[in-house]
Structures are given as structure tokens and as C-alpha cells.
N, C-alpha and C positions, 0 to 999 in steps of 0.2 A: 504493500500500500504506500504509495506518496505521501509523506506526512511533511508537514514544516519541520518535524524534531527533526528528522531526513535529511533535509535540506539543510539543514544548519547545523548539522554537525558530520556530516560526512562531505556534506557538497563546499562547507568555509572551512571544516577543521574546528566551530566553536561549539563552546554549548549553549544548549536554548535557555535555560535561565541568563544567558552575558549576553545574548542578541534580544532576548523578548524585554528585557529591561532597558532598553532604550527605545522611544515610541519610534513607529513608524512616521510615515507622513501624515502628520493632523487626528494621529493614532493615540492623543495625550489620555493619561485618563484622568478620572472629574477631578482628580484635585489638580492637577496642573491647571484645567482647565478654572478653577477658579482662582489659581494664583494669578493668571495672565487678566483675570479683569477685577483682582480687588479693588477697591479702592473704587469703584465704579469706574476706570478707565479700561480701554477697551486696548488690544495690541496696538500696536502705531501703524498698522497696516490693514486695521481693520474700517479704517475711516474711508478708504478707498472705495466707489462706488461703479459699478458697472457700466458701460457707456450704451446707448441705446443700441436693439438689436439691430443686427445686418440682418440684409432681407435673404428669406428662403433660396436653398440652394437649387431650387427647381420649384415653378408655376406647377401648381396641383393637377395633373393630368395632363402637363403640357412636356415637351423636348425634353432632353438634356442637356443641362447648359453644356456652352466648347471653352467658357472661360473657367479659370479658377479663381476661387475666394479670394479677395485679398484684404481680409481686414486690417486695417491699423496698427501694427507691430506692438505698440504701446498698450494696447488693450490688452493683449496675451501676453501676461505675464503674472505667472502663478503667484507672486511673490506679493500681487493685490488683493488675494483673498482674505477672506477674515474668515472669523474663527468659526463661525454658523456653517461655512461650506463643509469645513474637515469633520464634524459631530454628526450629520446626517447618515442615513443608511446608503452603503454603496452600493449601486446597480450597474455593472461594466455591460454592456452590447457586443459582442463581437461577434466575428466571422472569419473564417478561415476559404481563402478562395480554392485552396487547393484539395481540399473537402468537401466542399460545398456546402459544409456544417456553421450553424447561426446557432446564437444562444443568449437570453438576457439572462443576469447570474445576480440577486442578491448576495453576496459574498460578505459582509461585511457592517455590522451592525452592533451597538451599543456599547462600544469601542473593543471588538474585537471580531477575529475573522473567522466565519462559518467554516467548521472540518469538510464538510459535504460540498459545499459550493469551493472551496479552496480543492480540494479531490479534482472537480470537473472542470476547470481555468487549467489545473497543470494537465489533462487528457485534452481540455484544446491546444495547447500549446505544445504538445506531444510531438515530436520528428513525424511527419506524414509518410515520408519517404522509407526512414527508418523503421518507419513499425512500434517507436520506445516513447516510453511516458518516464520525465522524471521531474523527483522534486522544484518548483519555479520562486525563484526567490521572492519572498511577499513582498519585498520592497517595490521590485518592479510593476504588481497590480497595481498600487497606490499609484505609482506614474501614469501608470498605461487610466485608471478609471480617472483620475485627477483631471487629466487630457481630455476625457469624451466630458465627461461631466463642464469641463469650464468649455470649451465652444459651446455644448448645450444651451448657455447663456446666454448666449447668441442668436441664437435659433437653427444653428448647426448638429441636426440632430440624427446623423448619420452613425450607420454601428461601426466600430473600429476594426480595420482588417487586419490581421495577423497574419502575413508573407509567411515570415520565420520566427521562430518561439525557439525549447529546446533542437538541438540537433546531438547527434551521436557523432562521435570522432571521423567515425565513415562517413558518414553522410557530408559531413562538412569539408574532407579532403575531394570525395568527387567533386563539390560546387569547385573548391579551386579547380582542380583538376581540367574542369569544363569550363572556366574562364570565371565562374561568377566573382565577384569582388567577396572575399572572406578573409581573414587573418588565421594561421594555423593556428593558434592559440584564443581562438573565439572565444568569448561568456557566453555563445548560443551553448559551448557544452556543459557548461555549467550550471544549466539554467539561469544565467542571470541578464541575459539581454531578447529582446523581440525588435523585427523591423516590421512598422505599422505604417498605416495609411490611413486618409478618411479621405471619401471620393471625393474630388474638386476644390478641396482645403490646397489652397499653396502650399509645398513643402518647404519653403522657405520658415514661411509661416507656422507650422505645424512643430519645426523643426524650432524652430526659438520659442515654442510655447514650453515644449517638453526640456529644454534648456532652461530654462527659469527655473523647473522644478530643485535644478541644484542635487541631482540625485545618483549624477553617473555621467558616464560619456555618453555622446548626441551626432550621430554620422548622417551626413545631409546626403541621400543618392539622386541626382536628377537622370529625371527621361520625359521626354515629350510627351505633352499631351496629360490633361487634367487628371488622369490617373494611373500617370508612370512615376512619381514620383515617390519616393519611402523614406521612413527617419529609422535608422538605426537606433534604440537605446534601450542603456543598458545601466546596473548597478556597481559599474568597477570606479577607478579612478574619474575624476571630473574633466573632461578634453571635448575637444569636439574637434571634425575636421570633415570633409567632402571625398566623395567618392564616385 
């Protein structure tokens, strides 16, 4: 079975008592939570207010747009949220295109994250290729739901696709092997990185939302066309670079 114990101490070498005592993203529990607003003041970044939505990324029954989103740089940036966002119950969307498998995923509720729903994010995020399911560092759901959740805002409200999740060492030598852009020492094997899209979001943009988060490295892949585009990330070192 996939368990986070799993994951944290076979897949980092720690134990889950020295990883679960440090909160996740916006993972505090209530007493932090009311350290951060005694005093009746609220985080210093909680005063920040949402800017009106951008308009629907497609007319209701109509085309597909050929342009991509480009909202306001300034606007996507995780580092505006306040503290009401990170306490609510997480709902991730995704999809995986080379499955053909969808899924909406309560995961994550009254500050901690569901075993069953955490089980079913690492079997989506499973090697498709390879056939293997392995533990998926929680830290990376929080990026990956933080991400759908804040466009959401917006009215961006597209499921997040999932290219690549884990991979198995094989699996990941063929990609080189066959040209695709991979590092031999990938965090796909480790579970701790995913390359994500959302249909006709700039990857520009997408790519500097998930770099706010401040969570890992952030690899920007361009390709033509509203939905060639992919962000690399992942839970290692903080870097970011183009590929």
C-alpha cells in the first residue's frame, strides 16, 4: 500500500514524526492559526484582495478559443493569499491525458490529508507507461491543488492535466533515450515532481504562479499552440530554468 509513512521515510530517508511536524503549505494547525491573527491583526499578506475575474476561457457552447490566457503576472502570485484560502477543504481536479482517466479528489480536510483520497492522487500519478504506483510527496498536492484552486479565482476553472507524475528509472531512461527532455536523476523517480498543464492558461503564466509557491524547482517547457505548453515542478531545491 502507498502510505505517506512510505514516502517519507524510504523515499527522503526521514521519519514521519520530523516531516509531519513541520506544516505543509497553509497545513498550520489551529493554534498556529491563531497565533498568526492574535491580536486581531490579520498576516501582512492577508490584506491583499483578489482582482476582478478574467473572462471565461471558452463562450458556453461556442469554439475553442486559439488564444491563451494571459492574465496579469501580478495577480498570480501565491504569496497574496490569506489565511481563509489555506483552512478550507481541498478538492484537486485532474486528468491524466494518457489514461484518459479524470477524477475530482476531496483529499484534504480539517487540516489534515484523507489516507483514501491520498491512496488515489498517488495511483493517478502512477508511471502509465511503467505499470508502478509509488508513494507522491504531499508536499507536491498542496502545489499542484494551491495552483487549480487560485486560477479558480479567476474563473479559470479547468481540471489540471498530469503529463508526468511518478516514473520508474526505466521508464524515465527510455524518455531520454527517445529524445524527450528528462535529467537522469529526475524527482519524477522519487515521486516528488509532476509536469502539469491547464488548457489555454499561458505557460508563462502558469509557470510563475507555481513559482510563487516557493516550494521546489519550476521548469518552463514551450510548444506551440494553446496546449503544448507544460511546467515542470517539483519538491527539491528552489531553481527554475527553460527547456
Amino acid at each position: 500500500m502507498v502510505t505517506r509513512r512510505t514516502f517519507l521515510q524510504q523515499g527522503l530517508g526521514l521519519s514521519a514524526t520530523a516531516f509531519l511536524g513541520t506544516p505543509l503549505i497553509g497545513c498550520a494547525a489551529r493554534s498556529v492559526t491563531h497565533t498568526a491573527t492574535a491580536g486581531g491583526k490579520p498576516p501582512a499578506h492577508a490584506a491583499a484582495k483578489p482582482a476582478r475575474p478574467v473572462a471565461q476561457a471558452q463562450a458556453e457552447g461556442g469554439p475553442a478559443p486559439q488564444a491563451e490566457l494571459e492574465p496579469p503576472p501580478d495577480i498570480f502570485d501565491a504569496q497574496a493569499l490569506d489565511l481563509e484560502f489555506w483552512l478550507k477543504p481541498r478538492v484537486i481536479d485532474v486528468t491524466r491525458p494518457a489514461s484518459g482517466e479524470r477524477a475530482k479528489i476531496l483529499y484534504w480536510k480539517d487540516g489534515d490529508i484523507i489516507d483514501s483520497a491520498y491512496q488515489e492522487l498517488c495511483h493517478l500519478l502512477r508511471d502509465v507507461n511503467g505499470k508502478e504506483t509509488a508513494p507522491i510527496d504531499p508536499k507536491l498536492f498542496e502545489t499542484l491543488w494551491g495552483t487549480q484552486a487560485f486560477v479558480a479565482r479567476y474563473g479559470i476553472e479547468q481540471p489540471l492535466e498530469i503529463l508526468s507524475g511518478y516514473r520508474t528509472a526505466t521508464s524515465n531512461r527510455k524518455l531520454i533515450e527517445s529524445g524527450v527532455p528528462a535529467a537522469r536523476q529526475s524527482l519524477h523517480i522519487e515521486g516528488r515532481a509532476a509536469d502539469i498543464r491547464i488548457a489555454n492558461l499561458n505557460a508563462e503564466v502558469l509557470g510563475g504562479l507555481v513559482r510563487s509557491f516557493r516550494q521546489g524547482g519550476v521548469g518552463f517547457y514551450y510548444r506551440a499552440g494553446p496546449r503544448g505548453g507544460w511546467i515542470h515542478a517539483d519538491t527539491g531545491l528552489k531553481r527554475t530554468w527553460k527547456g
